[in-house]
N, CA, C and O atoms as a MOPAC input file, in Angstrom:
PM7 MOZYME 1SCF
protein

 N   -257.81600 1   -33.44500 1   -82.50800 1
 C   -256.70200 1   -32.80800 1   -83.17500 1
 C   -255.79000 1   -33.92200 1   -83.68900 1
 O   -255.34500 1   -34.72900 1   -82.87200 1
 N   -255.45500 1   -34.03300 1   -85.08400 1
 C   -254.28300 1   -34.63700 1   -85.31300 1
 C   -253.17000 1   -34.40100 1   -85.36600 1
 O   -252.85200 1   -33.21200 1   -85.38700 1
 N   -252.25900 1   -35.30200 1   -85.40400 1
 C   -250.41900 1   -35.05700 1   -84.98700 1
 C   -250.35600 1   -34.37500 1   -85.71000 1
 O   -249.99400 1   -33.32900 1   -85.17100 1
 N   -250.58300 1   -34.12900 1   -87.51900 1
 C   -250.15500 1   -33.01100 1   -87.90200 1
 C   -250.71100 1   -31.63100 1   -87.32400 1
 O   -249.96900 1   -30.65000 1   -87.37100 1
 N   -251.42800 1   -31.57000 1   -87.02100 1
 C   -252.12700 1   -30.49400 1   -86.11700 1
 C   -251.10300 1   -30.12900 1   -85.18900 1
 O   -250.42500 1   -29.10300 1   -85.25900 1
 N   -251.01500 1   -31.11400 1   -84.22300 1
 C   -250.37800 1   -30.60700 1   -83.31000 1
 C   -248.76900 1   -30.59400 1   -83.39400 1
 O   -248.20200 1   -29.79600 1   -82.64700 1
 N   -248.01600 1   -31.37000 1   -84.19600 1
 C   -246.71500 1   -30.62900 1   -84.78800 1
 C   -247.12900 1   -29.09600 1   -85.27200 1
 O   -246.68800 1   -28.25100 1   -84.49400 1
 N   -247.64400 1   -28.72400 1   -86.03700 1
 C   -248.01800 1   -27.38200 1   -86.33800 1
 C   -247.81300 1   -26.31600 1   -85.55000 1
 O   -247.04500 1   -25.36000 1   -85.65700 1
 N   -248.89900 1   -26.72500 1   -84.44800 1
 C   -249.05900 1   -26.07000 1   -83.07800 1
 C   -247.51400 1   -25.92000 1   -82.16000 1
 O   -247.04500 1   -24.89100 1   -81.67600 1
 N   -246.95400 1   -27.29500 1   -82.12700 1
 C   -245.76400 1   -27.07600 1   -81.94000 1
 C   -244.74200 1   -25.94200 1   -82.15200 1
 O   -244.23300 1   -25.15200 1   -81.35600 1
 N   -244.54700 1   -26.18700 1   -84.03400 1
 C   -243.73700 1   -25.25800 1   -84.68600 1
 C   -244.18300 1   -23.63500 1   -84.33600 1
 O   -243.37300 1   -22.76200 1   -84.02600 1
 N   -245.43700 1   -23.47300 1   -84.44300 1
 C   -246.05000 1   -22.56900 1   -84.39200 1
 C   -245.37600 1   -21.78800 1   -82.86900 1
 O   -244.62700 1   -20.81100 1   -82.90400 1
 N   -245.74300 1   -22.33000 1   -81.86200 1
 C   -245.06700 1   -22.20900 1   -80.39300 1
 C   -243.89700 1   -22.34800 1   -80.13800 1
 O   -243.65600 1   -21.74400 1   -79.09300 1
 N   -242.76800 1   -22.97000 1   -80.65700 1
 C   -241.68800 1   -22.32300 1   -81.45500 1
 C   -241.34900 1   -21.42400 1   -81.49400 1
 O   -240.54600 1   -20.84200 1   -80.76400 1
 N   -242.04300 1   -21.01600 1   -82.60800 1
 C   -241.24500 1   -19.34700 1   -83.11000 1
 C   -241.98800 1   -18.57100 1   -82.47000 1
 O   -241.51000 1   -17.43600 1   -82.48500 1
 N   -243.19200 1   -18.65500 1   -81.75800 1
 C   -243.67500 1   -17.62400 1   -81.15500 1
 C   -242.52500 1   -17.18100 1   -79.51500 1
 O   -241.96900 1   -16.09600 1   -79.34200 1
 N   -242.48900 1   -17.93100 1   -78.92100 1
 C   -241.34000 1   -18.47500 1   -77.96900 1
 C   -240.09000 1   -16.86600 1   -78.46700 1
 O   -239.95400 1   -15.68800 1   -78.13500 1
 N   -239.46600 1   -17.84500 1   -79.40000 1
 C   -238.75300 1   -17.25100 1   -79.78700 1
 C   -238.58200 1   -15.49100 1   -80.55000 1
 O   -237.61300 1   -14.73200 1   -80.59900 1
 N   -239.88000 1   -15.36900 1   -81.01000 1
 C   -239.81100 1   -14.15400 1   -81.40100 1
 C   -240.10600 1   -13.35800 1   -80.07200 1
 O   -239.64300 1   -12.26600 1   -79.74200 1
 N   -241.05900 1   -14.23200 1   -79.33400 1
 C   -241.14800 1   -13.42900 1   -77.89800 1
 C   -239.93900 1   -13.20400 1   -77.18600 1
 O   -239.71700 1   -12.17200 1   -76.55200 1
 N   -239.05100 1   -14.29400 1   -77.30300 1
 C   -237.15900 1   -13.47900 1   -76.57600 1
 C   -237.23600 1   -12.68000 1   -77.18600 1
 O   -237.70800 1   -11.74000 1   -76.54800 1
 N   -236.97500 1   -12.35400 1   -78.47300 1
 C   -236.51600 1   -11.13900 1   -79.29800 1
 C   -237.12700 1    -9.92700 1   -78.50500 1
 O   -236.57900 1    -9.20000 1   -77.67700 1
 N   -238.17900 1    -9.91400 1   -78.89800 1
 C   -239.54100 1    -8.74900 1   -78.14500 1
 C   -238.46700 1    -8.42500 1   -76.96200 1
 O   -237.68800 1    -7.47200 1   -76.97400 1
 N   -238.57600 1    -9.37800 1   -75.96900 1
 C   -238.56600 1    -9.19600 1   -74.70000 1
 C   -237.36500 1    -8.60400 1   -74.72700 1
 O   -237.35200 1    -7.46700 1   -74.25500 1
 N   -235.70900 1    -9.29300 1   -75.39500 1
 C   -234.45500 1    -9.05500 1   -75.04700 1
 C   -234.34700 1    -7.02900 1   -75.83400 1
 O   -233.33500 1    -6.33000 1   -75.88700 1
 N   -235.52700 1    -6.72800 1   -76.21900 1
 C   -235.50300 1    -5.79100 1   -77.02900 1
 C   -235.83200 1    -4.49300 1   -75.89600 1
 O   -235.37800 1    -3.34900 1   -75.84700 1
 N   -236.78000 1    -5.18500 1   -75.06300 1
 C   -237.24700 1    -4.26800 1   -74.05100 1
 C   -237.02100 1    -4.06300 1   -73.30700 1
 O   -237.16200 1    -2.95100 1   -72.79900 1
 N   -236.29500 1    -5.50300 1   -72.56500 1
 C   -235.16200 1    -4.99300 1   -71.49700 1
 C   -233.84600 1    -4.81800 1   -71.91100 1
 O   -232.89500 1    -5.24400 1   -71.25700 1
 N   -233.75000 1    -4.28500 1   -72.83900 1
 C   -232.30400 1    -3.12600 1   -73.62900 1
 C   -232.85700 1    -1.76100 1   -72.92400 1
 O   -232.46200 1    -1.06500 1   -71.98900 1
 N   -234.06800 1    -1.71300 1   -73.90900 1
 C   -234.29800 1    -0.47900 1   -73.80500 1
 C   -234.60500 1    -0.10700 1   -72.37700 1
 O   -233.94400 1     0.75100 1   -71.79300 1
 N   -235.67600 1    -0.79800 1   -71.77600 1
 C   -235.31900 1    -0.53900 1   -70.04700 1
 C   -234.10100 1    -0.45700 1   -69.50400 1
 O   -234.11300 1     0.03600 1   -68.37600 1
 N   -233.14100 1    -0.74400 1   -69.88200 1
 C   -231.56800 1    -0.48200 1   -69.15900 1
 C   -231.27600 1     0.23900 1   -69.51700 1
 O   -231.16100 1     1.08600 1   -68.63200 1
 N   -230.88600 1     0.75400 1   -70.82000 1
 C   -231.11900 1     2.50300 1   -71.19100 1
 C   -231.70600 1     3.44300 1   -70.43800 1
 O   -231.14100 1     4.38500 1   -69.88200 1
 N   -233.01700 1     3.13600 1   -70.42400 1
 C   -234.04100 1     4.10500 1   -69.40400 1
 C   -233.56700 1     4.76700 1   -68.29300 1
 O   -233.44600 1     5.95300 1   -67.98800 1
 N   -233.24700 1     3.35400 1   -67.58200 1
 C   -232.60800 1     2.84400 1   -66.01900 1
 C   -231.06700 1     3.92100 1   -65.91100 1
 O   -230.73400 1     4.84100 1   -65.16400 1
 N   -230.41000 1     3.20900 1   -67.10000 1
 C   -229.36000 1     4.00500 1   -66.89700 1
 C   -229.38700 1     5.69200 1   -66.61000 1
 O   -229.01000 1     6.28200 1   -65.59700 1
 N   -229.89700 1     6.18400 1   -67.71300 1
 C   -230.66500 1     7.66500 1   -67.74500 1
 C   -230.76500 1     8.10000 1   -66.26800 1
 O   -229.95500 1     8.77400 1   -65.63200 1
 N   -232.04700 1     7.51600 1   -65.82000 1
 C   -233.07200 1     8.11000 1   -64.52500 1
 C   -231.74100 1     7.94400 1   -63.46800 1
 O   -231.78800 1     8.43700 1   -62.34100 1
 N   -230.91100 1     7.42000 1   -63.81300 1
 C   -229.77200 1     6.96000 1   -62.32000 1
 C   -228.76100 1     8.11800 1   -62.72600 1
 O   -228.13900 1     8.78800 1   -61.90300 1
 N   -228.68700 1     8.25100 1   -63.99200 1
 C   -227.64600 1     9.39700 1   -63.86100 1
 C   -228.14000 1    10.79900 1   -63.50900 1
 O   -227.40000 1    11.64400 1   -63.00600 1
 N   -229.62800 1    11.03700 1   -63.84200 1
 C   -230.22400 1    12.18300 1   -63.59500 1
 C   -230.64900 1    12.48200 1   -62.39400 1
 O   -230.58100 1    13.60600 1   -61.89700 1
 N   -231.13200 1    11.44400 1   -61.83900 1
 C   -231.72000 1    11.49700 1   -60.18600 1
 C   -230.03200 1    11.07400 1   -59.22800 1
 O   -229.97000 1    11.82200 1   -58.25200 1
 N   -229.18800 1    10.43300 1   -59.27900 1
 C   -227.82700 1     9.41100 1   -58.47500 1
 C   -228.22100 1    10.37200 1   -57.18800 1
 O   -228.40400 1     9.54500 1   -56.29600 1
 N   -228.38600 1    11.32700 1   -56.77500 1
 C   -228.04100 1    11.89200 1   -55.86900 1
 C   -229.46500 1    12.44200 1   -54.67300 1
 O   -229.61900 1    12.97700 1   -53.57600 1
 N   -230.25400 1    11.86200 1   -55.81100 1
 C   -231.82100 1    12.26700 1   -54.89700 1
 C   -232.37200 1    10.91900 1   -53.78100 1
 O   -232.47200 1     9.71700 1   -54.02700 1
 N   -232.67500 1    11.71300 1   -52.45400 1
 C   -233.30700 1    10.89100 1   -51.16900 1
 C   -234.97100 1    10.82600 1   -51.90400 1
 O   -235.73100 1     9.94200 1   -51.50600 1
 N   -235.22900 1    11.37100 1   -52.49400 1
 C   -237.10700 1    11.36300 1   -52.80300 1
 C   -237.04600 1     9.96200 1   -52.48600 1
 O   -236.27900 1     9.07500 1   -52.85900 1
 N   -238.44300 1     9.97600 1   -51.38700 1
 C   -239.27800 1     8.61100 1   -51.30800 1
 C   -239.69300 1     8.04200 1   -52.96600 1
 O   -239.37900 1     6.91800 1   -53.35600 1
 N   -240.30200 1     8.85700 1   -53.65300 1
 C   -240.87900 1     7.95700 1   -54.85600 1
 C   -239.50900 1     7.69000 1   -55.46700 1
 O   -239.28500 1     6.54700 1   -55.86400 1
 N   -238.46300 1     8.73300 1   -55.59800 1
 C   -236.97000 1     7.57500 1   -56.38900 1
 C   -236.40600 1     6.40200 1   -56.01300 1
 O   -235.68000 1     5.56600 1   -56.55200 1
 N   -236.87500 1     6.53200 1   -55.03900 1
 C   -235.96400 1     5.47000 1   -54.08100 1
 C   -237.37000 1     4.32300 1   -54.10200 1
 O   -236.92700 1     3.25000 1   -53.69200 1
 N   -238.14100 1     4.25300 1   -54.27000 1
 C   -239.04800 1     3.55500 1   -54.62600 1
 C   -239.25100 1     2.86000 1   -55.72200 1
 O   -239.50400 1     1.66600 1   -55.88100 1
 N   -239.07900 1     3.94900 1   -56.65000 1
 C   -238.71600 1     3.69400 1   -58.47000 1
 C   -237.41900 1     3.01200 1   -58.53300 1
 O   -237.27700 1     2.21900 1   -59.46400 1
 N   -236.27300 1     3.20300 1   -57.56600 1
 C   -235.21400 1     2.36800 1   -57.96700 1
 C   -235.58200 1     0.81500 1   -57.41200 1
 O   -235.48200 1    -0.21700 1   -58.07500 1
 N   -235.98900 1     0.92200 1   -56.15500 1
 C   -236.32200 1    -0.81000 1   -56.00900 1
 C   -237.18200 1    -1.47600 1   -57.16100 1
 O   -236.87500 1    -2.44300 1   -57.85900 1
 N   -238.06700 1    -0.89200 1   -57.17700 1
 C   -239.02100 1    -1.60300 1   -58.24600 1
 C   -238.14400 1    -1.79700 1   -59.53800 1
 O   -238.09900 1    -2.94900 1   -59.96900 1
 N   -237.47100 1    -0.87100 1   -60.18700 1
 C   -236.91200 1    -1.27500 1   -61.18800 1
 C   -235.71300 1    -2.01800 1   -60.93300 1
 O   -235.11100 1    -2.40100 1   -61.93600 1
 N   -235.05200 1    -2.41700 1   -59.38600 1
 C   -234.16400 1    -3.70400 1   -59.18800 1
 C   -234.86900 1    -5.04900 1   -59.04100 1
 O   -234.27900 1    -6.13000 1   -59.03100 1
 N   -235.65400 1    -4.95000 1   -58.97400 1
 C   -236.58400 1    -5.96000 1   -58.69400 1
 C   -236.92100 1    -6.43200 1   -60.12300 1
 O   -236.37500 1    -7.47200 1   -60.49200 1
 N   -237.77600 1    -5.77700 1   -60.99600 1
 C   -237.53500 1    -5.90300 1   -62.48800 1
 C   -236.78100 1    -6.03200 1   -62.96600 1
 O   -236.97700 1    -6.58900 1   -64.04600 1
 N   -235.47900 1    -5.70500 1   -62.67100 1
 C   -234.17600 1    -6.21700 1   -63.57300 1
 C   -233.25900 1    -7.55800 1   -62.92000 1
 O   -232.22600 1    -7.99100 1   -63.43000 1
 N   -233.86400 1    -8.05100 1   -61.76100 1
 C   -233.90400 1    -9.59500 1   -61.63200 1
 C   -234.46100 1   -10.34500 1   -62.23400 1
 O   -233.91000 1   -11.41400 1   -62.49900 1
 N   -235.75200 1   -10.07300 1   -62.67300 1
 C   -236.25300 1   -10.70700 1   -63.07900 1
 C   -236.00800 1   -11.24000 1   -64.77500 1
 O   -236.48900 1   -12.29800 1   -65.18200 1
 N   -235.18700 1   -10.31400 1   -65.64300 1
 C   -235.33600 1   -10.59600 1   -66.73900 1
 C   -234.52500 1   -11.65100 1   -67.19000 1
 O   -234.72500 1   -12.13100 1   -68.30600 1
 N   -233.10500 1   -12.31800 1   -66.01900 1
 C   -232.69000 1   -13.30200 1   -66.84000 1
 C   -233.66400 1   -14.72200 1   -66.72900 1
 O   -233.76100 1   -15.61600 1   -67.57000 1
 N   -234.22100 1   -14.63000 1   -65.64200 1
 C   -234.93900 1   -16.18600 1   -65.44700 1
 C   -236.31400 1   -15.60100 1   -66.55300 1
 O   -236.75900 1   -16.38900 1   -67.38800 1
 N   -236.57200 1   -14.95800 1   -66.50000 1
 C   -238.25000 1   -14.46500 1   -67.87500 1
 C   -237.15300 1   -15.17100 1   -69.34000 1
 O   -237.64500 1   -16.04800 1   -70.05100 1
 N   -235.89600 1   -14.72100 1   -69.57900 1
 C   -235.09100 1   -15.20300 1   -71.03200 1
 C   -235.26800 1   -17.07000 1   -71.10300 1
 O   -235.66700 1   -17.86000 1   -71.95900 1
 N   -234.79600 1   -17.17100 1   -69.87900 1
 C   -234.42300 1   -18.83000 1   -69.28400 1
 C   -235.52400 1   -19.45600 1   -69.66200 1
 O   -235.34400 1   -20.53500 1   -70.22600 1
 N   -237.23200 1   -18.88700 1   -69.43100 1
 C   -238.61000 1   -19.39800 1   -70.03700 1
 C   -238.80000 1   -19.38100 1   -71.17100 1
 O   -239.08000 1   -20.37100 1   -71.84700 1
 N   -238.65900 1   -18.07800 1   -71.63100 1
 C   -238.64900 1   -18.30100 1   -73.38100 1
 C   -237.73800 1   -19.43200 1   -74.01300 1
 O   -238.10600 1   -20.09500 1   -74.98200 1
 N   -236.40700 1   -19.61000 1   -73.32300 1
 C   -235.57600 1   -20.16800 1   -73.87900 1
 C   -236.43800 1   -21.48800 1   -73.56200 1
 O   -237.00100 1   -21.90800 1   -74.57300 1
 N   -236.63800 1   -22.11900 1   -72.58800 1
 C   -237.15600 1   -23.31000 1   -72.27800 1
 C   -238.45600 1   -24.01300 1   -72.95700 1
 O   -238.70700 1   -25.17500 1   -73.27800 1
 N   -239.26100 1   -22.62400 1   -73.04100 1
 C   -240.74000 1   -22.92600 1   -73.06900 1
 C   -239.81700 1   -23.60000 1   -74.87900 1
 O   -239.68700 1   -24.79900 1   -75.12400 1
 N   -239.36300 1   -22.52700 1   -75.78200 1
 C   -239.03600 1   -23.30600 1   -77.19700 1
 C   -238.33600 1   -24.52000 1   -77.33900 1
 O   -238.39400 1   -25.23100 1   -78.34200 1
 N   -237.37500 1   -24.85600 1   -75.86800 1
 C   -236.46500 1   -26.17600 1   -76.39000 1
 C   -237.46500 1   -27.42500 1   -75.75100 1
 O   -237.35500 1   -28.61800 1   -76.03500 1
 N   -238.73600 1   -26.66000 1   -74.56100 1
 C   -239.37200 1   -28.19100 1   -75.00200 1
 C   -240.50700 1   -28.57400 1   -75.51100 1
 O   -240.95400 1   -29.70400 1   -75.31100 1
 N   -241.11700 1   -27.66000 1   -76.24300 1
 C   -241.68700 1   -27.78400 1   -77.60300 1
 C   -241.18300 1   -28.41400 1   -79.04000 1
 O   -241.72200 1   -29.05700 1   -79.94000 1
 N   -239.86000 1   -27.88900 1   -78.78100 1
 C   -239.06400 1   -28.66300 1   -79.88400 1
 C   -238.49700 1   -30.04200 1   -79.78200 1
 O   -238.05300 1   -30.57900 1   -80.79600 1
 N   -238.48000 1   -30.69500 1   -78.54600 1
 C   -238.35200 1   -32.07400 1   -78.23400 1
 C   -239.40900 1   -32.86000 1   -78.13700 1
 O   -239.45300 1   -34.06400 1   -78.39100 1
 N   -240.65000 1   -31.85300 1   -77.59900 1
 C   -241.41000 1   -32.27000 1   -77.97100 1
 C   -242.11000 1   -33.32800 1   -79.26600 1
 O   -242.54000 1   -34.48000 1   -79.32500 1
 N   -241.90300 1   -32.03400 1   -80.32100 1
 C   -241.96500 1   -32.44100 1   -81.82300 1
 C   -241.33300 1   -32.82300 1   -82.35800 1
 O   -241.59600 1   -33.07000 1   -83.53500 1
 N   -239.79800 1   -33.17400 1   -81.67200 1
 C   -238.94000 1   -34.51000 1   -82.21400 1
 C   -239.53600 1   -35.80100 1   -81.63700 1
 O   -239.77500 1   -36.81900 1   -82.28700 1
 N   -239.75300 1   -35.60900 1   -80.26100 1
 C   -240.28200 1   -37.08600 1   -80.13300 1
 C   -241.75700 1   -37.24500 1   -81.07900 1
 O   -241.86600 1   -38.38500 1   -81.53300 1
 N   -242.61400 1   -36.54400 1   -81.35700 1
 C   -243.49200 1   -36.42000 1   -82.21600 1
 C   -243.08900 1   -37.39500 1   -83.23300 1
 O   -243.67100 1   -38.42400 1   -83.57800 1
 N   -241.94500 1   -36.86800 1   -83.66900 1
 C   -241.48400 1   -37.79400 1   -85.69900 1
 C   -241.50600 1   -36.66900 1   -86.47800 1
 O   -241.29400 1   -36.75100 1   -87.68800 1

């Protein structure tokens, strides 16, 4: 592979990175919407599976700032990457 190749690949991984935040910051909107919903409709239910469904979806909604923090990362060191590149 040559450097222009792999600057390419770079840029390329880049914006993929980045369009993948988008994606992602898009879906966990809409999952907090969801979330919000099911909490106002269920707030008051003992059900084993709600109370199940709510951990799992606290557990998932830890997770999404460090998943942003990767996208964010995985693009800024690709892009230093391909500065130190030239």
């Amino acid at each position: 592979m040559s450097v222009g190749e792999v600057k390419a690949s770079l840029r390329n991984a880049i914006v993929a990175a980045r369009q993948g935040r988008r994606v992602f910051d898009q879906a966990a909107s809409e999952a907090e919407a969801a979330n919000h919903t099911a909490d106002a409709l269920l707030h008051a239910s003992q059900n084993a599976d709600v109370t199940a469904a709510r951990q799992a979806l606290a557990t998932a909604q830890a997770e999404v700032e460090p998943t942003r923090r990767r996208f964010d990362s995985t693009a800024a060191q690709a892009a230093d990457y391909l500065t130190r590149l030239g």
